[in-house]
C-alpha positions in Angstrom: -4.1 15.2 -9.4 -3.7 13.8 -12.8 -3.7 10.0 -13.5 -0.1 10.5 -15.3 1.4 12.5 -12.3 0.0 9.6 -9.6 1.9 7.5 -11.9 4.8 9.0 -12.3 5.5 9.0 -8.7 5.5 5.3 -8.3 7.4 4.9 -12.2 10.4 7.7 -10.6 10.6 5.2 -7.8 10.8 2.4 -9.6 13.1 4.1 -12.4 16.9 3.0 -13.2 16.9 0.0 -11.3 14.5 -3.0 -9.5 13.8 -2.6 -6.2 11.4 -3.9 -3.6 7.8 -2.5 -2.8 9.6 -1.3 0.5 11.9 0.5 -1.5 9.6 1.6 -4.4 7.5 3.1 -1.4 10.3 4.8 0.3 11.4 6.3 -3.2 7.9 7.4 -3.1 7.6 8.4 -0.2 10.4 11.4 -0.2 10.0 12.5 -3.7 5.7 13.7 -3.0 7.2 14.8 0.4 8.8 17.5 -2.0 5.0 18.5 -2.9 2.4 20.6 -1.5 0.7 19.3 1.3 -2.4 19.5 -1.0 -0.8 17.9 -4.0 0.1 15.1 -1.1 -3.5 15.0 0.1 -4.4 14.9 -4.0 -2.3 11.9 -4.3 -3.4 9.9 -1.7 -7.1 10.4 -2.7 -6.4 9.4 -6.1 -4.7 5.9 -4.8 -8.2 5.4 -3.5 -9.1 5.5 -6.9 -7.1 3.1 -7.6 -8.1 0.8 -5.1 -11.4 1.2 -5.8 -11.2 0.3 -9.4 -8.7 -2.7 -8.3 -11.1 -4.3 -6.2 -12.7 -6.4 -7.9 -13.8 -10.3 -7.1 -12.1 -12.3 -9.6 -8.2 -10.0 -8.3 -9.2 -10.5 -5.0 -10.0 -14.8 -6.2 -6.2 -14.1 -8.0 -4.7 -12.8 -4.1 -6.4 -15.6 -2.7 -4.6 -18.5 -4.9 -1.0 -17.0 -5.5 -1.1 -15.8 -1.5 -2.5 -19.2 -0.5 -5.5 -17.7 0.9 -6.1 -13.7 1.2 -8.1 -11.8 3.7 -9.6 -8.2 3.5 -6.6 -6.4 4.8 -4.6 -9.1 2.8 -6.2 -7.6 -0.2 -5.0 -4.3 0.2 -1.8 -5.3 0.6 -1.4 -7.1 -2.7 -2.8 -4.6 -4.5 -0.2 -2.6 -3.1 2.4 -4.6 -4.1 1.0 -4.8 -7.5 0.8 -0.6 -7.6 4.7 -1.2 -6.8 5.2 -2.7 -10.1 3.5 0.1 -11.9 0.5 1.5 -13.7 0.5 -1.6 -16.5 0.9 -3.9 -14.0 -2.3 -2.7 -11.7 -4.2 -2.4 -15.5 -3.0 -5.4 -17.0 -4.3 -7.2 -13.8 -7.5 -5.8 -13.8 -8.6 -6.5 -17.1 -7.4 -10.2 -16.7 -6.2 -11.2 -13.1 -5.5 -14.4 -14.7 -2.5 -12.6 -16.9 -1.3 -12.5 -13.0 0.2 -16.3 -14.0 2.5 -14.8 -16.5 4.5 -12.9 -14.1 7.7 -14.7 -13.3 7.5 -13.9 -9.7 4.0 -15.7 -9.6 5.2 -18.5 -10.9 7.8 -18.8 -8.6 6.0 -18.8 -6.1 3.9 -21.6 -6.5 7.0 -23.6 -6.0 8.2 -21.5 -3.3 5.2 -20.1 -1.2 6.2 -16.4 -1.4 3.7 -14.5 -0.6 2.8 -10.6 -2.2 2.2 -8.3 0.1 2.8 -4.9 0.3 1.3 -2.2 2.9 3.9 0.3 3.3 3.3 0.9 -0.8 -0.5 1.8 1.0 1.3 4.4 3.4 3.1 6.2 0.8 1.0 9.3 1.4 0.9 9.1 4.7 4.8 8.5 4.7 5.3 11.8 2.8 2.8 14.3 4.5 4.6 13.4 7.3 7.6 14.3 6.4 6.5 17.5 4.3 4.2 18.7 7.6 5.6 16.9 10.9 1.6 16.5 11.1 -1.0 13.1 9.7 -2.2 12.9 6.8 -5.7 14.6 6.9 -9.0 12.4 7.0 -11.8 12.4 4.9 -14.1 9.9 4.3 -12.5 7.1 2.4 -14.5 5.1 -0.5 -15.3 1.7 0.1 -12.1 -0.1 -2.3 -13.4 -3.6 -2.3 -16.2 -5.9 -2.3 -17.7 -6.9 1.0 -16.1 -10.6 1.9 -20.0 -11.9 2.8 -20.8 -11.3 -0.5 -17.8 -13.0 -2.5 -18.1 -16.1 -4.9 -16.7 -19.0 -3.3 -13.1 -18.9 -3.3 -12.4 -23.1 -2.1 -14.6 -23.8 -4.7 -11.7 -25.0 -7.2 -14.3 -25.8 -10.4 -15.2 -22.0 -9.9 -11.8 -20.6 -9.6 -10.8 -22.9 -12.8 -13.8 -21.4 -14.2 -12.4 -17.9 -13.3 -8.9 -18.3 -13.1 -7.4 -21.2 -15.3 -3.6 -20.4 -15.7 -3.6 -19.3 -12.0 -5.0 -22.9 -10.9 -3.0 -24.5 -13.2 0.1 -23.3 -11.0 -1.6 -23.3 -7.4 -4.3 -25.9 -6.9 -3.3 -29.5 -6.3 -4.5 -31.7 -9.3 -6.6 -34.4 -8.6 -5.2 -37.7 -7.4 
């Protein structure tokens, strides 16, 4: 599968009107259910891919601030939540996890607490094979899409994530009294 057609998936299910990663994943859900099982299978590999080239320290540092702390699993789910808002969104955040502070949502929630999570985004595949098949999802052996937590910077230490991240501590750690 095709970067553009992964894409286009999640941009159909997100097309014409907001709607929430529970949504944008049942959108998604039923319109690769009207794939082959193999193009199903081919898009569910490929959002490995994506995790894989999402998972990087200073995102996961970016998780761990706006979601007021973010464990393994926790990761996945926010970068399913930002695959929810699209392919710009997931790149844009990437190259600068910092850019994350721009996002009106974000800084909403540093007032508010929300927290951005998404896992059913994560089941999309799953979701549809299902209902192309009646059977799971076949498995194969899936990359490893993040770095091991052991061997993460330290993410309490607020110089470093200033360092890292200085628009998203500017919104979510306390300044000193």
């Amino acid at each position: 599968m095709r970067t553009d057609d992964f894409w286009a998936i999640i941009g159909r299910a997100t097309a014409d009107r907001p709607a929430s990663p529970a949504e944008v994943a049942k959108r998604a859900a039923a319109d690769l259910a009207a794939h082959d099982p193999e193009e199903i299978v081919a898009w569910a590999r490929h959002l490995d891919k994506v995790m894989v080239a999402s998972g990087t320290q200073d995102l996961w540092a970016a998780a761990y601030l706006i979601n007021g702390g973010c464990s393994d699993e926790g990761f996945d789910n926010f970068r399913g939540w930002l695959i929810a808002h699209g392919r710009e969104a997931v790149a844009r955040s990437v190259r600068s996890p910092d850019s994350l502070a721009d996002v009106p949502a974000v800084r909403s929630a540093a007032d508010s607490g929300a927290v951005f999570e998404a896992e059913e985004v994560l089941s999309i595949a799953n979701d549809a094979y299902q209902q192309a098949t009646g059977s799971e999802l076949p498995v194969w052996d899936r990359p490893v899409t993040r770095p091991d937590a052991n061997d993460l910077w330290d993410f309490d230490n607020e110089e470093e994530m200033q360092r890292r991240l200085p628009k998203l501590s500017a919104l979510f750690l306390m300044p000193p009294e």
